[in-house]
C-alpha positions in Angstrom: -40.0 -38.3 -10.5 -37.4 -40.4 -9.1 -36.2 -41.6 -12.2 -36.0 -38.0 -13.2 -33.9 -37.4 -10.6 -31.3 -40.0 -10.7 -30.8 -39.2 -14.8 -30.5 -35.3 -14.2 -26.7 -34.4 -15.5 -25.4 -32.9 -11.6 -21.5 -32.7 -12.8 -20.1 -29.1 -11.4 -19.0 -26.7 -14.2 -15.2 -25.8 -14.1 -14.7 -22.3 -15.3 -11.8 -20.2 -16.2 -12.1 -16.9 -14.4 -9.6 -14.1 -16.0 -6.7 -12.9 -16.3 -9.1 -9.6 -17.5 -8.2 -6.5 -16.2 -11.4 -5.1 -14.9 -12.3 -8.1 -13.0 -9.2 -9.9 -11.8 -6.5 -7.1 -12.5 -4.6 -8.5 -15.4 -2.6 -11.6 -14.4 -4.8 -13.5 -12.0 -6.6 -16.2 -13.0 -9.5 -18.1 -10.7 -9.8 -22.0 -11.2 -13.9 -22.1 -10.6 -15.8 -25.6 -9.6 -19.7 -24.2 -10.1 -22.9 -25.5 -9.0 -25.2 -23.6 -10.6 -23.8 -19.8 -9.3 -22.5 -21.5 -6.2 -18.6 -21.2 -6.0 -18.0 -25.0 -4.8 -14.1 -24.1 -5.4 -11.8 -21.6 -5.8 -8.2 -21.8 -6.6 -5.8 -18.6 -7.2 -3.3 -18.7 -10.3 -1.6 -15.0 -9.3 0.3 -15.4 -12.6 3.1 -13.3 -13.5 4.5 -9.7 -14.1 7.9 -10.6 -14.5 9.0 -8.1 -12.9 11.7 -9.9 -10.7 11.8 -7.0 -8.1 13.9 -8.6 -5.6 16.6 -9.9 -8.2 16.9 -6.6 -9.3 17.1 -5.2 -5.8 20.5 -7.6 -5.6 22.4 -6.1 -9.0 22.4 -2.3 -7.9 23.3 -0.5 -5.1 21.6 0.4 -2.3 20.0 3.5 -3.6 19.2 2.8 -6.9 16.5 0.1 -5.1 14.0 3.5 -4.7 12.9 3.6 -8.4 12.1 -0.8 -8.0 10.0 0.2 -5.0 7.9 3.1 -6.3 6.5 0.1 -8.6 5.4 -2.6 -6.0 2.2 -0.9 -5.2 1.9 2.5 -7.7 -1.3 3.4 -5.8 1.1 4.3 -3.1 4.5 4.9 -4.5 5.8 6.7 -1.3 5.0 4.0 1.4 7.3 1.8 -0.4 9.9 4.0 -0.7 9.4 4.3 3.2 9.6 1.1 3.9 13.2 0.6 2.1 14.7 3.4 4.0 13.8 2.4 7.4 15.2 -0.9 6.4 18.3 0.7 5.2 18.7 3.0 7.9 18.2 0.3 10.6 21.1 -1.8 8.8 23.7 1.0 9.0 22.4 2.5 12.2 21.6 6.0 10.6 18.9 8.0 12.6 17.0 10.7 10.7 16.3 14.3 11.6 13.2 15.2 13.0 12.1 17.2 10.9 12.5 14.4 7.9 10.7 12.2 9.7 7.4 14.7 10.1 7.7 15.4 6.1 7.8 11.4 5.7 5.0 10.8 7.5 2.9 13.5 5.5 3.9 12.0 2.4 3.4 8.9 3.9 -0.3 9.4 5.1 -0.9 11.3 1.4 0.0 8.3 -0.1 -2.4 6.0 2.1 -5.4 8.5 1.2 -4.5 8.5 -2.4 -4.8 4.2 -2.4 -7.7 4.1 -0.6 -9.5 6.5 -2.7 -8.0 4.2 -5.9 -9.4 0.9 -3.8 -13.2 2.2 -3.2 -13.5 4.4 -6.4 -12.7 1.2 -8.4 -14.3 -1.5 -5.9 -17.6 1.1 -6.6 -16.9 1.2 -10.5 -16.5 -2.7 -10.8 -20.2 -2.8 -9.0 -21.8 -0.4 -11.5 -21.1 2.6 -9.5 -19.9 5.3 -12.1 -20.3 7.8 -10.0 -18.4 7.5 -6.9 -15.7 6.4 -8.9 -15.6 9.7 -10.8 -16.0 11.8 -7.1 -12.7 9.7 -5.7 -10.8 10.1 -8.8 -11.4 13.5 -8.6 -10.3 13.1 -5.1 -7.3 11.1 -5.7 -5.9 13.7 -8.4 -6.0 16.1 -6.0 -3.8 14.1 -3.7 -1.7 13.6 -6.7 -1.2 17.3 -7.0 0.1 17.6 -3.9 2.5 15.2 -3.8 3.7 16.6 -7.4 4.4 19.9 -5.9 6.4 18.1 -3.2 8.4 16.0 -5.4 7.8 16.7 -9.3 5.6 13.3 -10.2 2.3 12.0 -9.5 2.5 8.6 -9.4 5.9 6.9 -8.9 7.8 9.4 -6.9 11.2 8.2 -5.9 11.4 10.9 -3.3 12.8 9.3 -0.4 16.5 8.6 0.1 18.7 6.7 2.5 19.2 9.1 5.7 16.6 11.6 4.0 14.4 12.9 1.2 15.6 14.6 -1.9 14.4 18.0 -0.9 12.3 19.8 1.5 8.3 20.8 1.0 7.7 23.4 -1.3 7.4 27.3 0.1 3.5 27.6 0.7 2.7 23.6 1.4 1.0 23.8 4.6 -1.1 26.3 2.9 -1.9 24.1 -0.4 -3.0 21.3 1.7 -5.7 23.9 3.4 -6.9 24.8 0.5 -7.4 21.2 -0.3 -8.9 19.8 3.0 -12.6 21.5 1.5 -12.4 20.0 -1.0 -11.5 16.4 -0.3 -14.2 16.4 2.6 -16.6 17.8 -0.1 -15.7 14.5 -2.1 -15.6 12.2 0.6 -19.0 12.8 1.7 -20.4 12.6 -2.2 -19.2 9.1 -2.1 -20.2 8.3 1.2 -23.9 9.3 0.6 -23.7 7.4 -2.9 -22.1 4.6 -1.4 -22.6 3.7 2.8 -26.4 3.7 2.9 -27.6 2.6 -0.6 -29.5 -0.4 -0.6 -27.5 -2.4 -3.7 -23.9 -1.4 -2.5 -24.6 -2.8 0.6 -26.3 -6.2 -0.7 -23.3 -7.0 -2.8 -20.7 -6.0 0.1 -22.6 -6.9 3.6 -22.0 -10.5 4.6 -19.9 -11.5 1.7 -16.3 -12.3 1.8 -16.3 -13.4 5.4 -14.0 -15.9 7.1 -13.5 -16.6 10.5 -10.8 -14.5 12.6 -8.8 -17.9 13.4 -8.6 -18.1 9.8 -7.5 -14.4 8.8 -4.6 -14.8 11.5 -3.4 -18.2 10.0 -3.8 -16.9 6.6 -1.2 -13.4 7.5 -4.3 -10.8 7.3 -2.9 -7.1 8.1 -4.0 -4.3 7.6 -7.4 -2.3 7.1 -8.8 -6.8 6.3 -7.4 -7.9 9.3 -9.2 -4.6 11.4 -12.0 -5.5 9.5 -12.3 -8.4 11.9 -11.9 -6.5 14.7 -8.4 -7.1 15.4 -6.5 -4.5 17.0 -3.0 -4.7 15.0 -1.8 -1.4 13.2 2.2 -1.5 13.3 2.0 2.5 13.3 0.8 1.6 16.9 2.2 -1.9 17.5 5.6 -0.8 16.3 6.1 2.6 16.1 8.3 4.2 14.0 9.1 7.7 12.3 7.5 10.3 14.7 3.5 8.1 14.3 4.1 8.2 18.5 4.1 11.3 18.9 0.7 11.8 16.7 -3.0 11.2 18.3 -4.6 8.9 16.1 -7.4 6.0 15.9 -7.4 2.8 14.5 -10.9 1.7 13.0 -12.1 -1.5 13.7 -14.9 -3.6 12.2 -17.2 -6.3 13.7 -18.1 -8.8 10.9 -15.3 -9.1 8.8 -17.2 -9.2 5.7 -16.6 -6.7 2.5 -18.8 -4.0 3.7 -16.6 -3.8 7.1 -13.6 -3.5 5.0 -14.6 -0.8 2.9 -16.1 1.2 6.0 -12.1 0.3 8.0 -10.9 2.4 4.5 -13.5 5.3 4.8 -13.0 5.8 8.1 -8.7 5.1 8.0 -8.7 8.7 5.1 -10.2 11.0 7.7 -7.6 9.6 10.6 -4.8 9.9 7.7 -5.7 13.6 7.0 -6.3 13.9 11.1 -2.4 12.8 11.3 -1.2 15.2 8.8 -2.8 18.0 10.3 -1.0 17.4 14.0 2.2 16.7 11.4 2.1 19.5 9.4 1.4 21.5 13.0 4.1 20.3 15.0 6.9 20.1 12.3 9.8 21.6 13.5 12.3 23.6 11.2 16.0 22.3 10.4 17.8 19.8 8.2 16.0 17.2 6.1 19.1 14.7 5.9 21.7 13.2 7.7 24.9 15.2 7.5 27.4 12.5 6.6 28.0 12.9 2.8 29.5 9.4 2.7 25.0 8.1 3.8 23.4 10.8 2.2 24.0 11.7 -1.5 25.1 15.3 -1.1 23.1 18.5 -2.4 23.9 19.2 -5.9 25.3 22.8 -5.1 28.1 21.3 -2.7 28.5 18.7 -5.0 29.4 21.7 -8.0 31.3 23.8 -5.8 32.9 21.4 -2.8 35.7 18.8 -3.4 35.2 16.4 -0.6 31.2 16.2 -1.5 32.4 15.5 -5.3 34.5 12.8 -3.5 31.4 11.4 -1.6 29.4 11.9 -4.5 31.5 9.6 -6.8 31.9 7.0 -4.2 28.4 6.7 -3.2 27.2 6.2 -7.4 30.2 4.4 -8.0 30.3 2.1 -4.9 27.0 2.7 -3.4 26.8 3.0 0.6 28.1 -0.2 2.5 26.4 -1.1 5.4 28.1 -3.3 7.8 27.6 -7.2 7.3 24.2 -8.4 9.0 20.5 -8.7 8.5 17.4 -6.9 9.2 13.5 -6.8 9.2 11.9 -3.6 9.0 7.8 -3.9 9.4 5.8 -0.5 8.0 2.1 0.0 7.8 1.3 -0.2 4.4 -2.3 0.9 2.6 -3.2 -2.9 2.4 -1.4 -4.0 5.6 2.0 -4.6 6.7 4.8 -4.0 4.2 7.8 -5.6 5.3 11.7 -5.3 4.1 14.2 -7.9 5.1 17.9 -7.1 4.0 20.8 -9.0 4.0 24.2 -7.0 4.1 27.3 -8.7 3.2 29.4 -5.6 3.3 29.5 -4.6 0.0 27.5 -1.5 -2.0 24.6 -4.1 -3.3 22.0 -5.8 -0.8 23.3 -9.1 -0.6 19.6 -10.8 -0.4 16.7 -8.7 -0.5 13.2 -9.3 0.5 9.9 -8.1 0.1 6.9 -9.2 2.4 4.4 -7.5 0.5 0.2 -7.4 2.3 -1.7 -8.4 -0.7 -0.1 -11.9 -1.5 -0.9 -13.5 2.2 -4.6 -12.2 1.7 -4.7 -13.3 -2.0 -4.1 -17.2 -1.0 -7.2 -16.9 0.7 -9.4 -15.8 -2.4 -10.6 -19.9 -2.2 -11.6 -19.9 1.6 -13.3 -16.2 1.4 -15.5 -17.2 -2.0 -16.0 -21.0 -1.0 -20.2 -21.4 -0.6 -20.8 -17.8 -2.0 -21.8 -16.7 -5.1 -19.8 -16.3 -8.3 -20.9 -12.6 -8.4 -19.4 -11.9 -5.0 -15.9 -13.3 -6.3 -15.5 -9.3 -7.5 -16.2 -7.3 -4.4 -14.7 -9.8 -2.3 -11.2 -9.3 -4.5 -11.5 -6.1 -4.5 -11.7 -5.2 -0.8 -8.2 -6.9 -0.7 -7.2 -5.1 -3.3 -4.6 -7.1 -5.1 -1.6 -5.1 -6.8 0.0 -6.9 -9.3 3.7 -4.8 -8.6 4.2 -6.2 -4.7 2.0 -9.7 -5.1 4.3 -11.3 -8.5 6.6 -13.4 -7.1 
């Protein structure tokens, strides 16, 4: 038996793992070291989009950045858009009107709905769980309608502007979205039957994925991964912005850390996101939607047919874009996935002079090896999932 032993072959497999677009979203690629099933290593290839977003950013003007950001993370067009504008508007000093910050957080908080829905409907799919993919699609189109009616597309919107948005909601809104709530709670609680309590879900989520909290911090966990772990950082709260202080709202936190917590932090996140719409879409006072210099804000198509100075403006904003004084800023948002950050450089001209994106899913995507390491290969695919990698924001 000993000799047996000492002549068995014991050499780890390495395995190529992707890029394959159901399992590793079509350009990652996992290095694997195997012992049997047993994920000995795991290193992260994130590969390449080419995409070249913040290059881009730095050949056009300031405004013609939106349609770049509605393709970071397409789950959740309007967030991004968000984020640049803040960024924007803290660089030239512009503060919104009320009422445009109301109708961005709305839009904002749709959007978040809409990518967690994506996140669990396809985390549920890639486990054999048809169904509940089907219910949060459903779901998610729903969403999608909404926002359509707001700003004439589904999925990357481009509806935000610099010092505004390009038009108010549509007559009837707050009325669409009642008719909706029914529904979506209908959904929600199809999936979370299917889903929370059934005995195979939760043995290939629950204690799977875990690291320790030390570890998420070092790594740059935010978001719904880093509440997972029962860390209290939400920058709606941390760092509040738009009108999210004036809006009564909780932040879930798990205990474990592991892929079940993660997806319970999202299931529990969509009802506080419709909860803040509804005190939103309550308190929203009436008034302008934009800032009323024409020089910040592109001006209304009407003035610009009918008014000379706005045809000015007009022509100098396309033509020279808008030229925020020479500095630098770091604008922090609370994305779907975590923080979404925009750092600007101005050097006083009509293009961003350096711009930079700190998107959430590339800090938690380094840390695929850690997260995997001693588990097994079939819990590589929940465990990605529940960090919910988007290809758009993590390319460098």
């Amino acid at each position: 038996m000993a000799d047996l032993k000492e002549n068995l072959h014991t050499d780890h497999m390495v395995l190529n793992m992707g890029p394959s677009h159901p399992a590793t979203h079509g350009t990652v690629k996992f290095l694997l070291t195997l012992d049997g099933e047993t994920v000995v290593n795991l290193e992260t290839e994130i590969g390449y989009l080419h995409r070249g977003f913040e290059k881009m950013c730095e050949s056009v003007t300031y405004s013609n950045v939106f349609p770049y950001t509605d393709r970071l993370n397409y789950c959740s067009a309007i967030m991004n858009n968000i984020g640049f504008a803040l960024a924007v508007e803290k660089l030239c000093d512009i503060k919104i009107t009320e009422r445009c910050s109301y109708i961005r957080v709305v839009t904002n908080e749709l959007a978040r709905i809409s990518d967690h829905y994506t996140n669990i409907a396809a985390a549920a799919l890639e486990l054999g769980a048809l169904t509940a993919f089907i219910y949060f699609v459903e779901a998610r189109e729903i969403v999608w309608d909404l926002l359509e009616k707001v700003c004439g597309a589904r999925l990357t919107s481009n509806y935000i502007r610099i010092g505004g948005l390009m038009c108010d909601l549509p007559p009837g809104f707050d009325e669409d979205l009642k008719d909706a709530y029914p529904k979506l709670d209908s959904l929600f609680e199809d999936v979370d039957n299917l889903l929370t309590k059934n005995r195979i879900f939760i043995d290939r989520m629950q204690d799977t994925g875990q690291i320790p909290v030390e570890s998420i911090i070092s790594w740059g966990f935010t978001g719904p991964c880093l509440r997972a772990s029962g860390v209290d950082y939400d920058v709606r709260k941390n760092h509040p912005y738009l009108c999210y202080d004036k809006i009564d709202f909780d932040i879930p936190l798990g205990k474990t850390g592991d892929n079940f917590d993660r997806y319970l932090v999202r299931m529990e996140e969509i009802k506080q996101s419709l909860r803040i719409i509804k005190q939103a879409m309550r308190d929203m006072p009436d008034g302008p939607i934009n800032v009323a210099n024409p020089y910040l804000r592109n001006p209304s198509k009407p003035d610009v047919y009918s008014r000379m100075e706005e045809m000015i403006a007009h022509f100098k904003i396309v033509i020279d874009g808008l030229k925020p004084p020479v500095g630098e800023v770091y604008f922090p948002t609370e994305a779907a996935n975590g923080e979404l950050g925009f750092y600007l450089v101005s050097d006083g001209t009509g293009k961003p002079y350096k711009c930079r994106v700190r998107p959430p899913s590339f800090t938690m995507t380094q840390a695929m090896g850690e997260m995997c390491k001693g588990g097994m290969l079939a819990d590589i695919i929940p465990t990605f999932d529940m960090i919910n990698m988007i290809g758009g924001e993590c390319d460098r």
